[in-house]
N, C-alpha and C positions, 0 to 999 in steps of 0.2 A: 911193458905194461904201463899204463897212464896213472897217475900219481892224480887221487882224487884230492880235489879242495878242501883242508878241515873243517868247515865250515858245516858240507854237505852230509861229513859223515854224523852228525845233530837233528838234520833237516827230520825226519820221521816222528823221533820223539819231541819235538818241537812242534812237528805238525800235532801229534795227539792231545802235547798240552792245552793248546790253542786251543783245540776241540773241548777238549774237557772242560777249558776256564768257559769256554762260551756256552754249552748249556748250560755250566753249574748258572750263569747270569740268566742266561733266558729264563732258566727254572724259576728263579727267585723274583726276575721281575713279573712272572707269569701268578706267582705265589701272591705277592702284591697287589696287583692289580685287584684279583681275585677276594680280599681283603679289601681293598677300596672299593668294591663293588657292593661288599656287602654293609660297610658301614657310611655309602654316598649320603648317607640323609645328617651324616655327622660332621664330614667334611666341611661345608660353610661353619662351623661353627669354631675352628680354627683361624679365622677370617682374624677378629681381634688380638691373637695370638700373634701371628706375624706382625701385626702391626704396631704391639707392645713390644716384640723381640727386638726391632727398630727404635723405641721411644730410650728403652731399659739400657740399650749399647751406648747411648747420648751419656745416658749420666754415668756409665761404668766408665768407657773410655778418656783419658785425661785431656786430651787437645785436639783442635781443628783437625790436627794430620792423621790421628787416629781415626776420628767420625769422618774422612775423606775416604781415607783404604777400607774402613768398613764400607763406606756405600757402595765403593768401587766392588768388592769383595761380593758384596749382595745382584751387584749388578752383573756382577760376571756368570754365577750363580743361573741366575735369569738366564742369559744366553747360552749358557752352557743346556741348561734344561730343553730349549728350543731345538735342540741337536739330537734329543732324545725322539725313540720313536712315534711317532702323529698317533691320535685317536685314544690314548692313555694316557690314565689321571696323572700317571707319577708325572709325568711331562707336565699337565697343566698347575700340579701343587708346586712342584721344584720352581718353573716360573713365575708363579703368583707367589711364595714365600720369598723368591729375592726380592721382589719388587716391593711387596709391603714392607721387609726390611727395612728397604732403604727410604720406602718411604716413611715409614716410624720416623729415622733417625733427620731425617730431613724437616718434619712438619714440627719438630718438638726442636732441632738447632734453629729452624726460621722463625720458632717463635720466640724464643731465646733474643735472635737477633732484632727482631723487631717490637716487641713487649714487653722487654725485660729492663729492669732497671737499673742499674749498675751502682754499687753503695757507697758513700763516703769513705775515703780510704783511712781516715781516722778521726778519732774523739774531737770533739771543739764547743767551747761554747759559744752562741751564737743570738740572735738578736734577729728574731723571725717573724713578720708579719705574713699573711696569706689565708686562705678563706678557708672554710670547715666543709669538709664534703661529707663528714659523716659525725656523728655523735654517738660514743658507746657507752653508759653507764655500767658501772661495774660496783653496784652495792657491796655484794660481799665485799670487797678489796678497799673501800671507803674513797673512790677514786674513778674517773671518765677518763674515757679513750679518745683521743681527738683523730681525724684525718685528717690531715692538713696538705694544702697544695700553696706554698711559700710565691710569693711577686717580689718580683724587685730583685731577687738574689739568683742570680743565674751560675754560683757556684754550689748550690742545692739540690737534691735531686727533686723530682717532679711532685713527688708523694713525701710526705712524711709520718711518723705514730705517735701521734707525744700521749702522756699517760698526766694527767691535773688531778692533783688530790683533793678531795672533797673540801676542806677548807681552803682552799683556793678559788673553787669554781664559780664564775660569775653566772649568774641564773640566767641572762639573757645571751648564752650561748645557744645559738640554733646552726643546725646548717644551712649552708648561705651564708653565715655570718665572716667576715674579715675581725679577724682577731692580732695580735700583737703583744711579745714576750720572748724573756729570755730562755733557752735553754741547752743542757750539753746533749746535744746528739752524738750519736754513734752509728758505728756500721749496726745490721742486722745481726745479733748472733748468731756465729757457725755453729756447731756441735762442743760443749764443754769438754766431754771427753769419747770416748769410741763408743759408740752403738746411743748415745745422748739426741732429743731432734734437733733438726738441723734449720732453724728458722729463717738465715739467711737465706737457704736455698726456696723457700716457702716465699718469702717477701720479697724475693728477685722479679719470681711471675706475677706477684699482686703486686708490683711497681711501688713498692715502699725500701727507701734508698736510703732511708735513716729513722731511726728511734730514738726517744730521750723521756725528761719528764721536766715538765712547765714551772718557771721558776718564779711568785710572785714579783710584782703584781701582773696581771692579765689585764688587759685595755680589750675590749670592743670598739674596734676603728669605726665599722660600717654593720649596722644590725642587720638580717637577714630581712630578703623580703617579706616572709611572712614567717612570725614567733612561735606559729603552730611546730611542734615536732610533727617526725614523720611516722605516720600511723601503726606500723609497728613499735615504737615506741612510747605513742596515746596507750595502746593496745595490751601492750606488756604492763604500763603503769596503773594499768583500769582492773588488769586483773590481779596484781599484785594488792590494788585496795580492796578489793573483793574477798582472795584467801591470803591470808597472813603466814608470814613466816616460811619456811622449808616448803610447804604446800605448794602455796602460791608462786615461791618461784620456781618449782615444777612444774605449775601448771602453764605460768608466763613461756615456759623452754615450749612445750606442749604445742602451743598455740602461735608463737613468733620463732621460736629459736632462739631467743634471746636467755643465754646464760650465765650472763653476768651476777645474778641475783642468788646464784645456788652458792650456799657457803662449801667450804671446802670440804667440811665433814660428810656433807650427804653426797656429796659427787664424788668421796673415795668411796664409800659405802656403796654407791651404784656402780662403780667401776668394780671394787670387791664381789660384789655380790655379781658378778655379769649382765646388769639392768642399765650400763651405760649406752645400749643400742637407742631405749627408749628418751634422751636426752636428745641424738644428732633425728635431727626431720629427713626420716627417709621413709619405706614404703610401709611398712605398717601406718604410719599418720598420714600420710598420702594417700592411702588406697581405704583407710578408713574414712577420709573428708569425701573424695569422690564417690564410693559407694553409697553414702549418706546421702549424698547431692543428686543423686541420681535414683536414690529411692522415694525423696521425697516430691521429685518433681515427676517423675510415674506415677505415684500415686493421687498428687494434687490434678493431674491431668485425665486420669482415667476417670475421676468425678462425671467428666463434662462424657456425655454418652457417643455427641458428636465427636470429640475430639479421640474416644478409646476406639469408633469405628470404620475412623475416615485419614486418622493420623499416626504418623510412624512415634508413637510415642518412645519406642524404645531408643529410636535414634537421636529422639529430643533431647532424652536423659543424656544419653553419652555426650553430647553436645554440649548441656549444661555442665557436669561432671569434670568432662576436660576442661572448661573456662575455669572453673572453682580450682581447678589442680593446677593452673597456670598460674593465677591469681595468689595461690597459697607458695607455691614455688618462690615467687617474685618476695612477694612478702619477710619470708624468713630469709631471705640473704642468697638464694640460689646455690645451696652447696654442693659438691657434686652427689653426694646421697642425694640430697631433694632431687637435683637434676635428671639423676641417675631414673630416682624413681617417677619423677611425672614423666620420663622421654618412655620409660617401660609401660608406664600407665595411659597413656595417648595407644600406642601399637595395642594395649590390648584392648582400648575403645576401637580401633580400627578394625581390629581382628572381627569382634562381635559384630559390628556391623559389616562388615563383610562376610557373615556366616563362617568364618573361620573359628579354626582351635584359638585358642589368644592364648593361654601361657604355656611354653614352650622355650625349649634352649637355645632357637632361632630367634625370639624376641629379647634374649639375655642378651645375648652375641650383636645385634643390634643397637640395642642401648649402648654397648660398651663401645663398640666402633665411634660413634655418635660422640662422646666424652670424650674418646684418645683426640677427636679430630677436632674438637672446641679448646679442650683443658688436656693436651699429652703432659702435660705436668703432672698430674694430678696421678700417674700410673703409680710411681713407688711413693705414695704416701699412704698412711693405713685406712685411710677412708673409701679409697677405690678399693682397694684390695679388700678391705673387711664387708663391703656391703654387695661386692661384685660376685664372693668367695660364698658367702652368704646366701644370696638368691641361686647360685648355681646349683647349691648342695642344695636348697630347696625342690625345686626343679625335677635335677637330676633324680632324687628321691621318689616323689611325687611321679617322675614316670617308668619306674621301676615296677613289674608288672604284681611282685606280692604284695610293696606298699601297695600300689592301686587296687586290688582284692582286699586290705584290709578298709580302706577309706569309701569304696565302694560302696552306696548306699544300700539300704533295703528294709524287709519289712523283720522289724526289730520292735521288744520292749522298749520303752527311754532308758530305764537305768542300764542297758546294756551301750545303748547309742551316746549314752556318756562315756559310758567306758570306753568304748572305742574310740571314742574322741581326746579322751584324757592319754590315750597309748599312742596315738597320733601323735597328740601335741608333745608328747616327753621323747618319741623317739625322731620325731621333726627337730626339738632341740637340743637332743645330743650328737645328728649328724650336724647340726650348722657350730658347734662347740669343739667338735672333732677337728671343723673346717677352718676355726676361725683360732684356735689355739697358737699354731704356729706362726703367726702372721703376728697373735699379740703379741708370743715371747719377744721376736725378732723386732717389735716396735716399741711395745712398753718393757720389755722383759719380765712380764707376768701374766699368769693367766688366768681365767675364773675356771673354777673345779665344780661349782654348784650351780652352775648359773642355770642349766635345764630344771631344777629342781626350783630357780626364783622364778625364772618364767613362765613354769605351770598356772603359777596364780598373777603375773606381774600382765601379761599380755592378754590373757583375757579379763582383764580388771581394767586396764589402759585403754582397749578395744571395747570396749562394752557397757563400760561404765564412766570412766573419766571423760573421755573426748566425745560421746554424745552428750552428757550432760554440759560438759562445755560450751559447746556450740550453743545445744539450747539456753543456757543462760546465758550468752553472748547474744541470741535474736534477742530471747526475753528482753533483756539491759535495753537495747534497740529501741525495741517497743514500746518500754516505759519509757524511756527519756524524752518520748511525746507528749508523756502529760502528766513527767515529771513525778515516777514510780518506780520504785524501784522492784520490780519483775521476777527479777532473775533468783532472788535471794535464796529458796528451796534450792534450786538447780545447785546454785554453789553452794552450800553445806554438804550436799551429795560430793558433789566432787573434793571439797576441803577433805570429808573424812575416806574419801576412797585415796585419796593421794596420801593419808596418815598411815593408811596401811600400805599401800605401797610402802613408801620409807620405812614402816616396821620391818617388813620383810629383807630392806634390803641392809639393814643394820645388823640386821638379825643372823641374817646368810654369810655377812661379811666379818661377823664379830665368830664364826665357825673356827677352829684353828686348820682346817686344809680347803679354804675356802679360795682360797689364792697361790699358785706353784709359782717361785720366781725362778729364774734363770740370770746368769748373766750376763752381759751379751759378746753373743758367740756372731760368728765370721757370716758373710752374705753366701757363702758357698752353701753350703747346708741349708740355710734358706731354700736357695734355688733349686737343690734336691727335689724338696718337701711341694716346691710349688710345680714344677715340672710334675712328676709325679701326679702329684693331685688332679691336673689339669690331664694328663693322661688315662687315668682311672676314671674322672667325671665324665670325661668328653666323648669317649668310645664307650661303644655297645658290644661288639664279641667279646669273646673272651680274651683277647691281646689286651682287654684292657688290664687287667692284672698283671702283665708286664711293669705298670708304674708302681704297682707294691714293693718294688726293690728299692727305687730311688727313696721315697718317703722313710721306709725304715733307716736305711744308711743315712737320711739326713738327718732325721729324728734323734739317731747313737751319736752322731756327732754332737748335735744340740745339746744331747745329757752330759756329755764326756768333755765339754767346755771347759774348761779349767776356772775357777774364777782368781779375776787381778789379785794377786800381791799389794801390788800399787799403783793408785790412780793419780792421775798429775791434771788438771782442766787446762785448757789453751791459754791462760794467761799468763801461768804459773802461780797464782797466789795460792790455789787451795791445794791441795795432798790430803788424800788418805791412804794409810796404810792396815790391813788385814793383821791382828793379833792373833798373840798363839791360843788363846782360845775361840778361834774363830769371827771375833767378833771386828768391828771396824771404828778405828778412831782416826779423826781430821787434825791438820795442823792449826788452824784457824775455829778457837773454840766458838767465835762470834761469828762461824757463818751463818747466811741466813736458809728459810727453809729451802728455797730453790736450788741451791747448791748441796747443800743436804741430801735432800729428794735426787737428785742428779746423779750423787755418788752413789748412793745406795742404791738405785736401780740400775745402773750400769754395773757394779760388782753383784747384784744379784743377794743385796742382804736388807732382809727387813726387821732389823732390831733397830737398838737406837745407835747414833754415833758416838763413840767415847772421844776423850781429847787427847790427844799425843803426850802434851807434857804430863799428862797424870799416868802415864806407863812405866811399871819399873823399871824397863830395857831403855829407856829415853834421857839425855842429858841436855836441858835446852836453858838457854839465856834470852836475854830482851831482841838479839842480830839470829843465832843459830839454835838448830833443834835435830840434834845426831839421836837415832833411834836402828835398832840391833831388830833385826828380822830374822827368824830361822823356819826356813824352807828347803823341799831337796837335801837335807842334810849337814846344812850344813847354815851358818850367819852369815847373816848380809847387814852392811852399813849404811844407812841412809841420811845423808848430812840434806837440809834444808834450808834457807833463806827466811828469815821470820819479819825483816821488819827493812827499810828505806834507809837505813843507816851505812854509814862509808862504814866498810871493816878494813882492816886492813889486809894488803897483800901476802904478806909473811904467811900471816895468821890465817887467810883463808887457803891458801895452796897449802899449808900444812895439813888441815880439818880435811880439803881434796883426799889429799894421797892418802889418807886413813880411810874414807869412804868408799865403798862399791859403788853408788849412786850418790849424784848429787841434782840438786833438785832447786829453781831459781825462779822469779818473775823478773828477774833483771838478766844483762849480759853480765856473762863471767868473764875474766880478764884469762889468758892463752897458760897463766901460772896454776889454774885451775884443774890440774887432772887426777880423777877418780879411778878407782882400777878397772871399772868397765861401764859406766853410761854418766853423761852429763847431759841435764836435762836442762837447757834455759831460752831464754827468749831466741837466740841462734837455732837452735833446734826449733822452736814450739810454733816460731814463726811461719816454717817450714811445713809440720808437719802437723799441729792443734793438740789437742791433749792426748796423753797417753794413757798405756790399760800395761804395766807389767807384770807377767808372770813368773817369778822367783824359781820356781821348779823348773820348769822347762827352758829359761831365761828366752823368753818371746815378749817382744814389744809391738803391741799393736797401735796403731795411732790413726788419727781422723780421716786425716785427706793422704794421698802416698804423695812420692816427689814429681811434682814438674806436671799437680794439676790445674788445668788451665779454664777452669767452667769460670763465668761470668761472677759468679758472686763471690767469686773467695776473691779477700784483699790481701794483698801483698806489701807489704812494709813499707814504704819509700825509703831511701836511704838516710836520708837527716832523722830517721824516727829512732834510728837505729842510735842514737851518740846522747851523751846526755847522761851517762846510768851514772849512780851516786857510786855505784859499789864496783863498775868495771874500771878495769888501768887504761885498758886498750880493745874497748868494745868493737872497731873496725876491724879487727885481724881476730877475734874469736870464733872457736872452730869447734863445735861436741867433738868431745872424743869417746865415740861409741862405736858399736858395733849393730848398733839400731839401723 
């Protein structure tokens, strides 16, 4: 008898597996399919999705070599999909998603490499002539923002920010003008401490390569051609003379964008109260200018009986309409809000005249494509995110078939047609509060709790009342300065006191005690949960959209379950705060100022006041050192800190070391230095930028991770490194952590 192959005596059960695996796949792609078939009208609208997923890799991933395997990674993707069976979607999505991938991560590294500015790699003071390309008044702050573009100095970057305090500023500063003066620049700042913004990475793509502030006296080399300022800023000064005070520079933001004139008080108070939408020029002020512009020249046009029987007035208007939105766009600075919303508000003039639907989640997805492909920067910053997040929840709401039955017109009493209108607008803004919650924690680490409740009266009082009587007192002004009248004056009283009550309310909402939830800032994972998610549940129509209800919850418990720092340390190392046993938060540096302040506290996620370390009774500090006893987890923690430029001596600090669980430094420590488990000093922070500790869990979180290589973060040079008053041997210093 012949002796079978072991092999063969497999071959049967092997063929059934085969079988089996291969319809369980057919089934599921037939399952599929059948699912994409039903939600094809939703499909394009994952368009800007891929091609974020691509922007979003650029700034996760550390170096070249990573955003190389990712494209490759995306591209492979792609051709693997081509392999897939012909004439089904999953083939043409799997294709189209590697591609946009890659191409995200390609159009946002190319602009990186070709637009971006690269910062000074350290402090200097400097001796800078070069012409003014912009001029920013900054009232509240007693203080102008210059733009400057330096000649003569080709070790400069191309752009500069200097900040001239009011008593310095010479009045015949315009732009255009060549100006001349000392001052210390710096790089851009990175992130003080974890989850802090990240300026640098902001003024990489707006090509400002250095910051400083202008050190008397100021010389005017060469005046500008013409001493006129530029019209938004006539504009903003014409109606800050008009309404006085807080009003007026709400109304100047209103009108230019310009808001430099809002004292701090009212701008936390509108951020408190959730009314800071109404501050950034997006589509509520946009779609309120163009409907206006478009009603009025309908109506001035139907006059003429020829003109209502023989001409496309309604085309006329949109035609006017979009000029006045283009016009207004340019005007206030083109943010991407503005942009966002004049590119949505052009598609939905095209829609009407093309007899089409005009708002729709295919004109969201549009616009957004439109932004990543001008500004892919602009994806993780909260102004895309919050106004993009914003209108989708709009939208998506809006075509939900029982809101549409409730908004639905018909033959109604008025006080009922209020009512429905008042249930609309309350439950339109608690789904855009719902939407835009997570996006704040993750950026401010706070979020408005009452804001649906400020906006019932905040936006149709803005819509209704302020910004048409603006306008018209803005023709009126026009009008009279022909013949030397002032016009307008009715109009602005209207608005002075409609803007008093805005600001009532939003003082009023903010002075609430649950008016505001902080958090403190918790990790990007959880974020992405929450967005993923979101963007799943918004974007689909069956019922799989409910599938993203999982992620948003898990990322949500994570968000709550954040631990908050112990101990915050900023990138330079100067400042420290540490978490007291009654929960509250004191600094090393009693004189810091408010920005450092504000920094610490919304990054730990605490809104009391800061107390001062050395008035802790667990604290033992001198004029050099400041040892302070932590108890968390169970258990004390030692935390030695650096207080002052003074040589200490070596003995004497490696002793204070080996007593300390942390030690904490702006300077290099000398290698005598060791704590029994983290040292935190210029060697480390140079590395990594400030940190976030948590004592219980013993996790250290910090800015940037090791060996990131994006464009704007500066790297030490080595001579920067030598010099410290207080190191032995700052060349061979090494953290001994387990960070």
């Amino acid at each position: 008898m012949t002796a079978q192959p072991p092999s063969m005596a497999f071959e049967p059960g092997q063929t059934r597996d085969a079988g089996r695996l291969q319809r369980y796949g057919t089934a599921l792609a037939e399952t599929l399919e059948h699912w994409l078939e039903q939600e094809r009208e939703q499909v394009p609208l994952w368009l800007p999705v891929g091609l974020g997923i691509g922007i979003a890799a650029w700034f996760v991933l550390p170096d070249p070599m990573a955003w190389a395997a990712f494209c490759c990674v995306m591209l492979a993707a792609a051709l693997l999909g081509v392999f897939l069976p012909e004439g089904g979607r999953i083939r043409r999505i799997v294709v189209a998603a590697g591609l946009l991938g890659c191409a995200g991560c390609l159009i946002v590294w190319g602009k990186a490499r070709l637009a971006g500015t690269a910062p000074i790699a350290r402090a200097a003071f400097v001796e800078v002539e070069g012409e003014v390309d912009a001029v920013e008044p900054l009232p509240a702050q007693a203080m102008t923002r210059l733009m400057l573009r330096p000649t003569g100095r080709e070790d400069l970057p191309r752009k500069i920010r200097v900040n001239v305090m009011d008593k310095d500023w010479p009045t015949d500063v315009t732009a255009g003008s060549t100006v001349k003066f000392r001052v210390r620049l710096m790089p851009p700042a990175p992130p003080a401490v974890p989850g802090a913004y990240d300026f640098a990475q902001r003024a990489y793509f707006l090509g400002i390569g250095a910051t400083g502030r202008a050190l008397p006296p100021i010389s005017v080399t060469k005046p500008a051609p013409s001493n006129l300022p530029p019209i938004r800023q006539r504009l903003s000064s014409h109606i800050q003379a008009q309404v006085l005070g807080g009003p007026g520079a709400i109304a100047a933001t209103l009108a230019t964008g310009d808001r430099g004139a809002i004292s701090e008080s009212d701008a936390d108070a509108m951020r408190r109260s959730g009314l800071a939408h109404l501050l950034s020029i997006s589509g509520l002020h946009v779609t309120a200018l163009i409907g206006a512009v478009i009603f009025l020249i309908f109506r001035v046009l139907a006059l003429s009986r020829r003109a209502a029987l023989r001409w496309p007035l309604m085309l006329i208007a949109a035609g006017g309409g979009a000029v006045a939105g283009i016009a207004y766009t340019l005007m206030t600075g083109a943010d991407v809000p503005t942009v966002r919303s004049c590119v949505a508000s052009l598609l939905v003039l095209g829609a009407l005249a093309l007899g089409r639907e005009a708002i729709t989640l295919r004109l969201i997805a549009a616009g957004a494509v439109f932004v990543l492909l001008l500004w892919p920067e602009s994806l993780v910053g909260p102004s895309f995110q919050m106004s993009f997040a914003a209108v989708v929840s709009i939208v998506a709401l809006a075509e939900h078939p029982r809101f549409r039955a409730l908004t639905h017109a018909r033959d109604e009493p008025w006080p009922m047609r209020l009512v429905r209108h008042v249930i609309v607008l309350f439950l339109t803004g608690i789904a855009v509060e719902l939407v835009l919650a997570p996006i704040a924690l993750f950026h401010f680490h706070q979020a408005g709790m009452l804001g649906s409740l400020a906006n019932l009266v905040a936006i149709p009082l803005t819509t209704f009342v302020v910004m048409p009587f603006e306008a018209l007192a803005l023709i009126l002004d026009g009008v009279g300065a022909a013949f030397g009248l002032s016009l307008g004056t009715p109009a602005w009283w209207v608005v002075d006191h409609a803007l008093r009550l805005l600001l009532w309310v939003a003082h009023g909402v903010a002075a609430q005690p649950y008016a505001v939830q902080l958090l403190p800032a918790f990790g990007a994972g959880a974020f992405r949960l929450v967005v993923g998610g979101g963007l799943w549940s918004l974007l689909w129509r069956t019922h799989w959209r409910w599938l993203g209800i999982a992620p948003i919850v898990i990322g949500c418990a994570l968000m709550l379950m954040t631990t908050p720092p112990d101990l915050l340390v900023t990138g330079d190392g100067r400042h420290l705060a540490v978490r007291t046993a009654n929960g509250g938060m004191a600094v090393l540096r009693e004189r810091a100022g408010d920005y450092v302040r504000d920094t610490l506290s919304e990054s730990a996620g605490f809104g009391g006041e800061l107390g001062a370390v050395t008035s802790l009774r667990q604290a033992r500090c001198s004029d050099d050192l400041c040892a302070v006893t932590l108890t968390s987890g169970g258990r004390d923690w030692r935390v030695l800190a650096t207080r002052s430029r003074n040589l200490v001596d070596v003995p004497v600090l490696a002793k204070e070391c080996a007593a300390a669980d942390i030690v904490v430094s702006e300077r290099w420590l000398p290698r005598q230095c060791v704590p029994r488990w983290l040292k935190i000093d210029q060697a480390m922070l140079q590395r990594t930028g400030g940190v976030a500790v948590s004592l219980r869990d013993q996790t250290v979180r910090t800015v940037r991770a090791a060996g990131d290589a994006h464009p704007w973060i500066v790297h030490a040079p080595q001579s920067y490194q030598k010099g410290s008053r207080i190191s032995a041997a700052p060349s061979n210093s090494t953290p001994n952590s387990g960070a």
